[in-house]
PDB file of the backbone (N, CA, C, O) and the ligand in Angstrom, with CONECT records:
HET     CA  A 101       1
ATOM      1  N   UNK A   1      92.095 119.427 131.351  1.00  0.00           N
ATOM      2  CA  UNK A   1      92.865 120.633 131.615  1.00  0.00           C
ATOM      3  C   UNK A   1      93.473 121.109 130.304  1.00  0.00           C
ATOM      4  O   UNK A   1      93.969 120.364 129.459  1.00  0.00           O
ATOM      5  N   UNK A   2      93.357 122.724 130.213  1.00  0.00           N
ATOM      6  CA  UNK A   2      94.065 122.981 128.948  1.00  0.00           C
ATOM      7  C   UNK A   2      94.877 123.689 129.824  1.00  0.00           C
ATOM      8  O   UNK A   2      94.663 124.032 130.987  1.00  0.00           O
ATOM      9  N   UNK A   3      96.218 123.929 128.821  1.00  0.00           N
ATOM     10  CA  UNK A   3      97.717 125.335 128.653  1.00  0.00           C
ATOM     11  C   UNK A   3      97.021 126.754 128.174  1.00  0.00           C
ATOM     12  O   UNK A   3      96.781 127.048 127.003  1.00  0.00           O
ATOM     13  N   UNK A   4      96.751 127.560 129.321  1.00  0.00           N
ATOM     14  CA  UNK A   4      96.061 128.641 128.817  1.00  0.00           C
ATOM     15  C   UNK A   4      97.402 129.654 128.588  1.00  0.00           C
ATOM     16  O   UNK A   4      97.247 130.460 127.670  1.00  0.00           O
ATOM     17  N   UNK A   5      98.712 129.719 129.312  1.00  0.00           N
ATOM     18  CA  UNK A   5      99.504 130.713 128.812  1.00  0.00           C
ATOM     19  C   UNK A   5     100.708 129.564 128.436  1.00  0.00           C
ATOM     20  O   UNK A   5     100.660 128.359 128.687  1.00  0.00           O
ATOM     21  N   UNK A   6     101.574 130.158 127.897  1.00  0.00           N
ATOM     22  CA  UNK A   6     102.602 129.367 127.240  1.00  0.00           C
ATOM     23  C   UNK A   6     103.778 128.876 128.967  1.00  0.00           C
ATOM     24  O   UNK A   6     103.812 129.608 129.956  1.00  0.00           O
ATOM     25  N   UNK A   7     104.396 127.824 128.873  1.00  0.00           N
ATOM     26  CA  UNK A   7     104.839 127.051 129.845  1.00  0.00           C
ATOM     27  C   UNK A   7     106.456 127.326 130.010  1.00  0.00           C
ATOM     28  O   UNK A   7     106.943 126.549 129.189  1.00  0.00           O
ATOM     29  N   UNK A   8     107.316 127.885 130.515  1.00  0.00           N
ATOM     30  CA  UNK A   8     108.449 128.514 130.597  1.00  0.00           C
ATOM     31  C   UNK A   8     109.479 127.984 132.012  1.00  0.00           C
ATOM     32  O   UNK A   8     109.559 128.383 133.174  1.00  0.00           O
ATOM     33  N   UNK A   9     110.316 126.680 131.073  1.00  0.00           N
ATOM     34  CA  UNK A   9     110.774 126.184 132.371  1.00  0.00           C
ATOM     35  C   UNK A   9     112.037 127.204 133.213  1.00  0.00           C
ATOM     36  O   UNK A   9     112.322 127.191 134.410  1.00  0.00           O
ATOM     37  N   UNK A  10     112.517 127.885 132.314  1.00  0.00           N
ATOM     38  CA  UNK A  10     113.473 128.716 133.090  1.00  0.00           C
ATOM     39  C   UNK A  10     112.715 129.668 134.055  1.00  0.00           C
ATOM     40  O   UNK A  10     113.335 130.029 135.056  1.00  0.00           O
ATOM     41  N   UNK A  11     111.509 130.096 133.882  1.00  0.00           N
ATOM     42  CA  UNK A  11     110.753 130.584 135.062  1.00  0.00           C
ATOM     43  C   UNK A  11     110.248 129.825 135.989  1.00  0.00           C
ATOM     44  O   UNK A  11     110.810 130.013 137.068  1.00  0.00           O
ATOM     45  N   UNK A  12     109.437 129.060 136.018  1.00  0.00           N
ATOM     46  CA  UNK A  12     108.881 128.106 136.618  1.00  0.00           C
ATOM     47  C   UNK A  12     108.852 126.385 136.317  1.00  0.00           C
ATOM     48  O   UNK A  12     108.317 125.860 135.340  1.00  0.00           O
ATOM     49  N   UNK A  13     109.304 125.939 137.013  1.00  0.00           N
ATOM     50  CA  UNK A  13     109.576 124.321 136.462  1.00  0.00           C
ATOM     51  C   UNK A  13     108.659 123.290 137.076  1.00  0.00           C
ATOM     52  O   UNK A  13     108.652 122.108 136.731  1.00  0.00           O
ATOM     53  N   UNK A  14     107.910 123.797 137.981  1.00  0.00           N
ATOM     54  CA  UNK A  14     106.957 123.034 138.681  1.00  0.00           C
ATOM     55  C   UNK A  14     105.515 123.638 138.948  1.00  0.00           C
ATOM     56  O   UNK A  14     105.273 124.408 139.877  1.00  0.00           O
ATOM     57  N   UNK A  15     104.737 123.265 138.166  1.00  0.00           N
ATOM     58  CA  UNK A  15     103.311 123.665 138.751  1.00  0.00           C
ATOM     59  C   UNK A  15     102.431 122.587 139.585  1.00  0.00           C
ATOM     60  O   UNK A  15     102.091 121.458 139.232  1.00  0.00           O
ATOM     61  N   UNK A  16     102.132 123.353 140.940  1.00  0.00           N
ATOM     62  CA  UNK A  16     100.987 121.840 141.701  1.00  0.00           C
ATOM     63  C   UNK A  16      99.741 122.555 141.942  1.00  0.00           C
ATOM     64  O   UNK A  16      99.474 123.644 142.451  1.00  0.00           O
ATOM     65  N   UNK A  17      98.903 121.396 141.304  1.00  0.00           N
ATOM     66  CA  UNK A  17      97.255 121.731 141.082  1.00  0.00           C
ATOM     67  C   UNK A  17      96.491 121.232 141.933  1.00  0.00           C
ATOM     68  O   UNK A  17      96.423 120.004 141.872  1.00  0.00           O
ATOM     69  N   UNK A  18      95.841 121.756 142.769  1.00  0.00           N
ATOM     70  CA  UNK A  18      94.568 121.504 143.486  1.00  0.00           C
ATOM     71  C   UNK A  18      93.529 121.107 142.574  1.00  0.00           C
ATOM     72  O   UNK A  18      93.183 121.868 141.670  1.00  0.00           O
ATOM     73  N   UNK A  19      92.987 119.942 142.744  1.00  0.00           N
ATOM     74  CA  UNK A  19      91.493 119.861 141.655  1.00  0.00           C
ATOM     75  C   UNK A  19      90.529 119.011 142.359  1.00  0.00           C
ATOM     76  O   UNK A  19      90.632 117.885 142.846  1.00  0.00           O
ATOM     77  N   UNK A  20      89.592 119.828 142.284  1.00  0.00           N
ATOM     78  CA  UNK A  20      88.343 118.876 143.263  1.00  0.00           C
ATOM     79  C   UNK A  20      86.937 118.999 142.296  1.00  0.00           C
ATOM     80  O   UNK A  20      86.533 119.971 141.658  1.00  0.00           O
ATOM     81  N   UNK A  21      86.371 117.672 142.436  1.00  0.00           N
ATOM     82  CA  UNK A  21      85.392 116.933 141.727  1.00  0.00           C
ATOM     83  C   UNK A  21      84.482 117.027 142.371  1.00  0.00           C
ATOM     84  O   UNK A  21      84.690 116.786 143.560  1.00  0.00           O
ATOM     85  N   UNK A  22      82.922 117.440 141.951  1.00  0.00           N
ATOM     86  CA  UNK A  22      81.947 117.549 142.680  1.00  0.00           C
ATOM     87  C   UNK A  22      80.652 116.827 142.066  1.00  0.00           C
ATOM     88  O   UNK A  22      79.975 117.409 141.219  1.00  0.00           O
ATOM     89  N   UNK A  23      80.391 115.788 142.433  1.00  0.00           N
ATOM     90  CA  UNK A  23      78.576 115.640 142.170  1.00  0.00           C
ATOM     91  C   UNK A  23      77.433 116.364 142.389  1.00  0.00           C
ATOM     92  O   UNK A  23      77.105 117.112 143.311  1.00  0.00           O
ATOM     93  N   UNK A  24      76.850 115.994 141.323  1.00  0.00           N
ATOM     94  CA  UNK A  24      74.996 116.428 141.243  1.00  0.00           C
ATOM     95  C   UNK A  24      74.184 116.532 142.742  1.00  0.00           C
ATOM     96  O   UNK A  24      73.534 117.363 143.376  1.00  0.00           O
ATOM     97  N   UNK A  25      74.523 115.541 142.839  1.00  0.00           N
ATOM     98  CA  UNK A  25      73.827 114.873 144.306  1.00  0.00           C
ATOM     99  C   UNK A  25      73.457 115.449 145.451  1.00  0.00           C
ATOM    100  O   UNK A  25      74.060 116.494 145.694  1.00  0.00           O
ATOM    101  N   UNK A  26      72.316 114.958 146.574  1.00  0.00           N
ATOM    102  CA  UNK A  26      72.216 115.931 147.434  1.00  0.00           C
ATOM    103  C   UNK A  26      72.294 115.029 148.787  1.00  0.00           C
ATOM    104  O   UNK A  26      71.511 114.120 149.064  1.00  0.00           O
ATOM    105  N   UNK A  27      73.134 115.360 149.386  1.00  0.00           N
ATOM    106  CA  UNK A  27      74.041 116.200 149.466  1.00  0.00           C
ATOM    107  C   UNK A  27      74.827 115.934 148.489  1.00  0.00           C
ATOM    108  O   UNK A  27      74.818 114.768 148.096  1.00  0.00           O
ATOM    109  N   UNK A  28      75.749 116.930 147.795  1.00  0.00           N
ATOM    110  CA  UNK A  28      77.242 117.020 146.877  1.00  0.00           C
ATOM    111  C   UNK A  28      78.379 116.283 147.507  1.00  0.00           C
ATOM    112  O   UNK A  28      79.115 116.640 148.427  1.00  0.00           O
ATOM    113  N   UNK A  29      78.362 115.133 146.784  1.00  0.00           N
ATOM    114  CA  UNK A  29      79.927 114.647 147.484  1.00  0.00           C
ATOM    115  C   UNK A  29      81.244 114.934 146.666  1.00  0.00           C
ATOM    116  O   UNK A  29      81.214 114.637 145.472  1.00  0.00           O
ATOM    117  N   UNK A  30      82.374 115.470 147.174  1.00  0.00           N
ATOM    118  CA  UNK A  30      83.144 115.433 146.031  1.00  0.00           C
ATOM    119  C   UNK A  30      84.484 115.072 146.893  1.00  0.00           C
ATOM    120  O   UNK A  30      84.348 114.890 148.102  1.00  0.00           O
ATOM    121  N   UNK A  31      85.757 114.966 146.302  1.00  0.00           N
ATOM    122  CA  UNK A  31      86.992 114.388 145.975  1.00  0.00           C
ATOM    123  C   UNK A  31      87.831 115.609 145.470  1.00  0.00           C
ATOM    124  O   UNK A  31      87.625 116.491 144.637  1.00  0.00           O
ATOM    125  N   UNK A  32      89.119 115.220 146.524  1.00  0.00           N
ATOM    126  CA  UNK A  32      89.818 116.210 145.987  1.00  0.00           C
ATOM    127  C   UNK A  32      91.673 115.644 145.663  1.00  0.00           C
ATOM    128  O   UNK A  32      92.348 114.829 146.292  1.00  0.00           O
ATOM    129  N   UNK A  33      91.973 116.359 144.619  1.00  0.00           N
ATOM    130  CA  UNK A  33      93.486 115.410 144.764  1.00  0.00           C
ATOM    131  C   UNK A  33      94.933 116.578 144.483  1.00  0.00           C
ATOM    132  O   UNK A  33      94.945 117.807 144.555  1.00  0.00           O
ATOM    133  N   UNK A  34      95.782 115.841 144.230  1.00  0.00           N
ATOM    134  CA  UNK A  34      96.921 117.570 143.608  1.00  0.00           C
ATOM    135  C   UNK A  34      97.744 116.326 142.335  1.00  0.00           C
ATOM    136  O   UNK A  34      98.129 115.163 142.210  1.00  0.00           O
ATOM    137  N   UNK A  35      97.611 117.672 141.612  1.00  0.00           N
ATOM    138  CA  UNK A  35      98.432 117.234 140.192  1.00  0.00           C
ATOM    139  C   UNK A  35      99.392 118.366 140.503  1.00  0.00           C
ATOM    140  O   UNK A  35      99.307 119.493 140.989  1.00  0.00           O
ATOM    141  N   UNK A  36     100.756 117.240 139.803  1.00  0.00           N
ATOM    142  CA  UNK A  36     102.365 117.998 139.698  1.00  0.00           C
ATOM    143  C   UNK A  36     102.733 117.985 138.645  1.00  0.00           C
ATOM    144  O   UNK A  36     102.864 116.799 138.341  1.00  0.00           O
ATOM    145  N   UNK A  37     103.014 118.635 137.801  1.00  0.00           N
ATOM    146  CA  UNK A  37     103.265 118.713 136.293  1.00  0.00           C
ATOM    147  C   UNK A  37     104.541 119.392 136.569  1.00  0.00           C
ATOM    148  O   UNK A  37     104.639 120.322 137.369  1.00  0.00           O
ATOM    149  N   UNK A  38     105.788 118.767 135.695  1.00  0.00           N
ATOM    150  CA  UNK A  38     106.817 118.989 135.834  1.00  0.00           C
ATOM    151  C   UNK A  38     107.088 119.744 134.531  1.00  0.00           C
ATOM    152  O   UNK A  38     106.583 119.154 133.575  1.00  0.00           O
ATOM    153  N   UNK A  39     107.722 120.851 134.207  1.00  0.00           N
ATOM    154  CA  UNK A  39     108.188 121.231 132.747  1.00  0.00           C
ATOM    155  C   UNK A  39     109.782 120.895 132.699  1.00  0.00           C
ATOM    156  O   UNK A  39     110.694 121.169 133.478  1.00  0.00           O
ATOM    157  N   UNK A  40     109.739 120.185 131.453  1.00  0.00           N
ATOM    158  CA  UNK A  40     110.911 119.911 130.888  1.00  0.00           C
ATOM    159  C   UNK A  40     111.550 121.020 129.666  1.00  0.00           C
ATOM    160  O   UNK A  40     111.069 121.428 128.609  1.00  0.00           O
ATOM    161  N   UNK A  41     112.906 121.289 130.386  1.00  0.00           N
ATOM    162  CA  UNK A  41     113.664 122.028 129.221  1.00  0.00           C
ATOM    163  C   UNK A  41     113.349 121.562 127.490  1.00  0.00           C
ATOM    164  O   UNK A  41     113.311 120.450 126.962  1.00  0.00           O
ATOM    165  N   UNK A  42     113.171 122.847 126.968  1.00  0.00           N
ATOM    166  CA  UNK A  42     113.934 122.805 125.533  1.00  0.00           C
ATOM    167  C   UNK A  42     114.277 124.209 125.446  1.00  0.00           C
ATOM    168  O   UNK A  42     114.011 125.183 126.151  1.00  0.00           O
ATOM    169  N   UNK A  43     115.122 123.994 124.095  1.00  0.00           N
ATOM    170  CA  UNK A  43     116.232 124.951 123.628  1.00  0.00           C
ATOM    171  C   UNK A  43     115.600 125.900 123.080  1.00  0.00           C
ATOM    172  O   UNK A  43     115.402 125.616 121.899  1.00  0.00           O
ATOM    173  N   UNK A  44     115.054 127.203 123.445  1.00  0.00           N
ATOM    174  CA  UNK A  44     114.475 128.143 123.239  1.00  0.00           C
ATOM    175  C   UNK A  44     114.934 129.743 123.521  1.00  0.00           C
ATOM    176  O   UNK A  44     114.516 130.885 123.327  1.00  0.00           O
ATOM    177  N   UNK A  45     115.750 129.238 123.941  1.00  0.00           N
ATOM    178  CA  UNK A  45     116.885 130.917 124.526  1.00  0.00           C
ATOM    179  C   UNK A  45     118.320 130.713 123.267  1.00  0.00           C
ATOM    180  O   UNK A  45     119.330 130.017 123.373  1.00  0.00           O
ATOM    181  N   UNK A  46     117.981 131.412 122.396  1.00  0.00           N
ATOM    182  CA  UNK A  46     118.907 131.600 121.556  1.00  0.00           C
ATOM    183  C   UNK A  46     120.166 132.232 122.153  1.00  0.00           C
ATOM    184  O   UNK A  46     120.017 132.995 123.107  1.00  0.00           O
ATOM    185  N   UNK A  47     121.586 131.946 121.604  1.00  0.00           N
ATOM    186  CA  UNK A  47     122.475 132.491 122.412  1.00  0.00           C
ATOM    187  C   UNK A  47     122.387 133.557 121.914  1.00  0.00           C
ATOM    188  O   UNK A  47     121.776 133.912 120.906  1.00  0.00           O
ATOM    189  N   UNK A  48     123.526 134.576 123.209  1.00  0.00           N
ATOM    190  CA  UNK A  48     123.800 135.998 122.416  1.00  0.00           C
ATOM    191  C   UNK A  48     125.245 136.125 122.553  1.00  0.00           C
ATOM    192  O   UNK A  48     125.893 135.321 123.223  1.00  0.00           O
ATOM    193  N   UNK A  49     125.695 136.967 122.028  1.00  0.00           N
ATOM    194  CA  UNK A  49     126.800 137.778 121.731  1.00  0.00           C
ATOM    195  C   UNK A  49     126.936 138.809 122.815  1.00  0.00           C
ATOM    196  O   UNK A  49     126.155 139.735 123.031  1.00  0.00           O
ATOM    197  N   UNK A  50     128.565 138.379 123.773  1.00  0.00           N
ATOM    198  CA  UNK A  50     128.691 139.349 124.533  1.00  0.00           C
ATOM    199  C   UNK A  50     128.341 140.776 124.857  1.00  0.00           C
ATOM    200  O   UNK A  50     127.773 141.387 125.763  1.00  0.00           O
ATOM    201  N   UNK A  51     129.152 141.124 123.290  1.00  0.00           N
ATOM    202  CA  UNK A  51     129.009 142.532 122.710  1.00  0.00           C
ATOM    203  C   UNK A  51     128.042 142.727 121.794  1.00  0.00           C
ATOM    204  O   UNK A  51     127.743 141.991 120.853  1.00  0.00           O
ATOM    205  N   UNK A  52     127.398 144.127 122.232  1.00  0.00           N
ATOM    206  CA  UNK A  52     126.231 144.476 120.606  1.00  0.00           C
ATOM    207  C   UNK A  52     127.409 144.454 119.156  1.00  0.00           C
ATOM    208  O   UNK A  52     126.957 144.140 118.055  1.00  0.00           O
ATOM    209  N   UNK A  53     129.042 144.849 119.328  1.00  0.00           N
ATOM    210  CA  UNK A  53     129.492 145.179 118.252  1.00  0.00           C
ATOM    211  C   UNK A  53     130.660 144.820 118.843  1.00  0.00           C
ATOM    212  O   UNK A  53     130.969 144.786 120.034  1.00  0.00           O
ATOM    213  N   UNK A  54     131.493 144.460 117.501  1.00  0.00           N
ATOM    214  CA  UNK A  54     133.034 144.273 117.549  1.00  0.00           C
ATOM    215  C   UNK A  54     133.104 144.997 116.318  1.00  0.00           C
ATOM    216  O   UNK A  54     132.329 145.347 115.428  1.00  0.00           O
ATOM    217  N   UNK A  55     134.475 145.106 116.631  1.00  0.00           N
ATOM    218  CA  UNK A  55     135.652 145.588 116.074  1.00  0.00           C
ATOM    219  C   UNK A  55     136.874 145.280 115.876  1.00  0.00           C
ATOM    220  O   UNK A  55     137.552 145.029 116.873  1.00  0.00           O
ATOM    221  N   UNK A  56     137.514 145.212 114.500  1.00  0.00           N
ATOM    222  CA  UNK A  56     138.932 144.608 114.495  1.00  0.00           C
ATOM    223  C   UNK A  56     139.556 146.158 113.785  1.00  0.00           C
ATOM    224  O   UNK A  56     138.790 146.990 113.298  1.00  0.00           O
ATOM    225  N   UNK A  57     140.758 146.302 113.829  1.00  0.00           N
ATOM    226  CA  UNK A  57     141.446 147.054 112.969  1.00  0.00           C
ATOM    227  C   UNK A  57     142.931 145.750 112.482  1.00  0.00           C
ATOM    228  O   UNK A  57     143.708 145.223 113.278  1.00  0.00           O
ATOM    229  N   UNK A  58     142.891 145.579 111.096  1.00  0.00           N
ATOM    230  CA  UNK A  58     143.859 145.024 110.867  1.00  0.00           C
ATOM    231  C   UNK A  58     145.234 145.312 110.004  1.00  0.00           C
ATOM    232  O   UNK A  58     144.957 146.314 109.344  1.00  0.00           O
ATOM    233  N   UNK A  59     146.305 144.998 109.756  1.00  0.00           N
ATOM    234  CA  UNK A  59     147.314 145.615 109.030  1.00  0.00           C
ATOM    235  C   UNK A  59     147.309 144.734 107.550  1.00  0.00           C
ATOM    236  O   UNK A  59     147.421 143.512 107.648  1.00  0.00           O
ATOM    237  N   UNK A  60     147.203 145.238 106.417  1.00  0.00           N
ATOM    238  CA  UNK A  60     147.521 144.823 105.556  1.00  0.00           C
ATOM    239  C   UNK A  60     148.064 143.364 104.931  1.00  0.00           C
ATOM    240  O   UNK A  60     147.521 142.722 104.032  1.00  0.00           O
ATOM    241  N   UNK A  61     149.001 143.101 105.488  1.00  0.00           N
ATOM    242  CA  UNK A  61     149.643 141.929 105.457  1.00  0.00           C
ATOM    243  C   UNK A  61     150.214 141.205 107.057  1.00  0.00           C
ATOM    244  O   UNK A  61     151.234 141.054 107.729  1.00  0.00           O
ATOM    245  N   UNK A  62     148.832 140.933 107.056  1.00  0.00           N
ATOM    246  CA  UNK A  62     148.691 140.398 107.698  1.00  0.00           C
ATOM    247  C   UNK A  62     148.774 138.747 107.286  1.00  0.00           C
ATOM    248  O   UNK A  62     148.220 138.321 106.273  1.00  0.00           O
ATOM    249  N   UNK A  63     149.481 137.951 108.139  1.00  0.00           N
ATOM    250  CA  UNK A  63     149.620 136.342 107.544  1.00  0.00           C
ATOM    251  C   UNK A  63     148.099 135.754 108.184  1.00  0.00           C
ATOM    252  O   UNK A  63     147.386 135.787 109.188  1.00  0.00           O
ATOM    253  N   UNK A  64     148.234 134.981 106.243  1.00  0.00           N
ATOM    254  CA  UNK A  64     147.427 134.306 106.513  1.00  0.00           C
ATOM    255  C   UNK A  64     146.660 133.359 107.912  1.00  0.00           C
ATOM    256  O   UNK A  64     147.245 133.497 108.986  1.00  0.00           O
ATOM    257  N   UNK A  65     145.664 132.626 107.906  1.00  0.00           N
ATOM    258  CA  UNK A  65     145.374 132.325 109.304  1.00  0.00           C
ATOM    259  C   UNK A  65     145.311 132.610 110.331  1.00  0.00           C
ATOM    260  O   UNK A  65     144.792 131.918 111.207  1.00  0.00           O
ATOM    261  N   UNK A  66     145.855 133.769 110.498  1.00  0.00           N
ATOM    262  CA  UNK A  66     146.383 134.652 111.593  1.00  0.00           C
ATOM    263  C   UNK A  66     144.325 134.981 112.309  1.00  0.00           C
ATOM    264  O   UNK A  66     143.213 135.122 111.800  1.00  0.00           O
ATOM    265  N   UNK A  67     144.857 134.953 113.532  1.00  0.00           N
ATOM    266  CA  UNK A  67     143.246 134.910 114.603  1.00  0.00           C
ATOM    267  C   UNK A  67     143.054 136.156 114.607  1.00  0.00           C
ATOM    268  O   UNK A  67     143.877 136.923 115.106  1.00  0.00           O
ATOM    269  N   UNK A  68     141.696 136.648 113.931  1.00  0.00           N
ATOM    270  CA  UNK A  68     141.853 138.514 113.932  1.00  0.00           C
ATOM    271  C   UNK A  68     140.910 138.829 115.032  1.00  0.00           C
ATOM    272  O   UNK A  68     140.997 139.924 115.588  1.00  0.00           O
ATOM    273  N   UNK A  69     139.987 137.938 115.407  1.00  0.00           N
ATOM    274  CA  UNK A  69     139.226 138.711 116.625  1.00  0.00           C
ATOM    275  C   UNK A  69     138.637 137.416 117.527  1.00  0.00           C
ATOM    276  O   UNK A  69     138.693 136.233 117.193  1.00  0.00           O
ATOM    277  N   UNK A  70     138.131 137.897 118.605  1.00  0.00           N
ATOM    278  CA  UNK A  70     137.888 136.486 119.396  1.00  0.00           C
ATOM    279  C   UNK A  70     136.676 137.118 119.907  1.00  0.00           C
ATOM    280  O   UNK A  70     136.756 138.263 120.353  1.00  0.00           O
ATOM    281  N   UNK A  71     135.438 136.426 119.887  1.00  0.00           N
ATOM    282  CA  UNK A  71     133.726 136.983 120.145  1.00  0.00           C
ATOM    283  C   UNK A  71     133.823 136.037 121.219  1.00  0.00           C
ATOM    284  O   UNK A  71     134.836 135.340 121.264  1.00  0.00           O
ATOM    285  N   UNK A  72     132.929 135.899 122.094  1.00  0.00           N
ATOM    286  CA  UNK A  72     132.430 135.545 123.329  1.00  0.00           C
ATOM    287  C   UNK A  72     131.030 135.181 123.071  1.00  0.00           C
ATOM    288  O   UNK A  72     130.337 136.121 122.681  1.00  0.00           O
ATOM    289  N   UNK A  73     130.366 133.881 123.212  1.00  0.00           N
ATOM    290  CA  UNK A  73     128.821 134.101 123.229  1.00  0.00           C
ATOM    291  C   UNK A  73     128.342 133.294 124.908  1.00  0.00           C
ATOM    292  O   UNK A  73     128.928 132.691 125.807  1.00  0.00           O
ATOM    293  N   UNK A  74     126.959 133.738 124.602  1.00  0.00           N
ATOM    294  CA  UNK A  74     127.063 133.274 126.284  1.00  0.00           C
ATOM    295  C   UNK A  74     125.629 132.624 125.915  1.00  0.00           C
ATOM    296  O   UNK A  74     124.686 133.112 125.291  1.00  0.00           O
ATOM    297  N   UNK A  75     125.814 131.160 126.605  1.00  0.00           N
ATOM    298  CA  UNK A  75     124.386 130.595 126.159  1.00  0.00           C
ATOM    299  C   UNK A  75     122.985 131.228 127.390  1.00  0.00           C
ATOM    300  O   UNK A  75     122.906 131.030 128.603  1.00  0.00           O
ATOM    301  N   UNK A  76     122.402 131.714 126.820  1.00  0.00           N
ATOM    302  CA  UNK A  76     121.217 132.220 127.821  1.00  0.00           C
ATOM    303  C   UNK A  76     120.467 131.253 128.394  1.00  0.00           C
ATOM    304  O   UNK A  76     119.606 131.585 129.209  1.00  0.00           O
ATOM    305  N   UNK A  77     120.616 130.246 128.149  1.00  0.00           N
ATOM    306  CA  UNK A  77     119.639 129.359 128.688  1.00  0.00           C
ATOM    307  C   UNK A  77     120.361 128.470 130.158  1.00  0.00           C
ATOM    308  O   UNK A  77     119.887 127.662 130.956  1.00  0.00           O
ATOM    309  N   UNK A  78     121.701 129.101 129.995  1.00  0.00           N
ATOM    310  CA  UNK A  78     122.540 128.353 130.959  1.00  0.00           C
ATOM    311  C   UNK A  78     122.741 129.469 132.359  1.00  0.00           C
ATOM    312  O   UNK A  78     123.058 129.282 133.534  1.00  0.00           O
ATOM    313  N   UNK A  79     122.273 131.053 131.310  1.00  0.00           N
ATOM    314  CA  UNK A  79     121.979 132.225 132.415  1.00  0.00           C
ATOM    315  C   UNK A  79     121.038 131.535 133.593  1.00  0.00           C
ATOM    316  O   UNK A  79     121.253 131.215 134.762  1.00  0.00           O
ATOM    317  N   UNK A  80     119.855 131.462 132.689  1.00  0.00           N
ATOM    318  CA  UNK A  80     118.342 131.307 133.335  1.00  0.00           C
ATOM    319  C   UNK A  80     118.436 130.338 134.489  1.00  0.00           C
ATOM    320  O   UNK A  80     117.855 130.310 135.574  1.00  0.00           O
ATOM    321  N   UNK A  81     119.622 129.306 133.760  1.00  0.00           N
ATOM    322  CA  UNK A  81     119.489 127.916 134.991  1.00  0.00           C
ATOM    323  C   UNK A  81     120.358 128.383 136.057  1.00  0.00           C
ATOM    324  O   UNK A  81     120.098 128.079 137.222  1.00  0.00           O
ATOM    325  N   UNK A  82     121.116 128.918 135.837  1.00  0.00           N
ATOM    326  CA  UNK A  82     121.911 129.213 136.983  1.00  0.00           C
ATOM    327  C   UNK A  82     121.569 130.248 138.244  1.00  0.00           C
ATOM    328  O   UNK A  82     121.945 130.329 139.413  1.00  0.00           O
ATOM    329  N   UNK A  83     120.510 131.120 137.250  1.00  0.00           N
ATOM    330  CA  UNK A  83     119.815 132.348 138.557  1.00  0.00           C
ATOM    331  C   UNK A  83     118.658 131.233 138.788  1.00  0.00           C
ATOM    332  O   UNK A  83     117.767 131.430 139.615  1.00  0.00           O
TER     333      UNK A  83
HETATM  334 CA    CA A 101     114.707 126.479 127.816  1.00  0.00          CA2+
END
């Protein structure tokens, strides 16, 4: 068996295969069985950023350390598992 399209566990995580074997023979005898191929996660959904854009406006003197903006990212791969 080959991977003819690429394998995408957040879409599909389970494929089950029908496969049946046939002889030359006459009559043809053949055998039939099911393969379960399980796909296992990897990290392939890069996170994103809430927003396409932020924005800060800040004052001058402003003290040091001081927290000027707070971004949000959202891991997509934790989207996918959850729908
Ligand atoms: Ca993944």
């Amino acid at each position: 068996m080959l991977i003819q399209t690429p394998l995408d566990y957040e879409a599909v995580r389970e494929h089950v295969l029908s496969i049946q074997a046939r002889d030359g023979g006459t009559p043809p005898l053949s055998s039939a069985t099911m393969v379960t191929i399980n796909v296992t996660d990897s990290n392939d959904n890069p996170p994103m950023f809430a927003q396409e854009v932020y924005a800060v406006t800040l004052v001058e003197d402003i003290s040091l350390h001081s927290t000027v903006i707070q971004v949000r990212l959202i891991c997509t791969a934790w989207l996918y598992r959850s729908g």
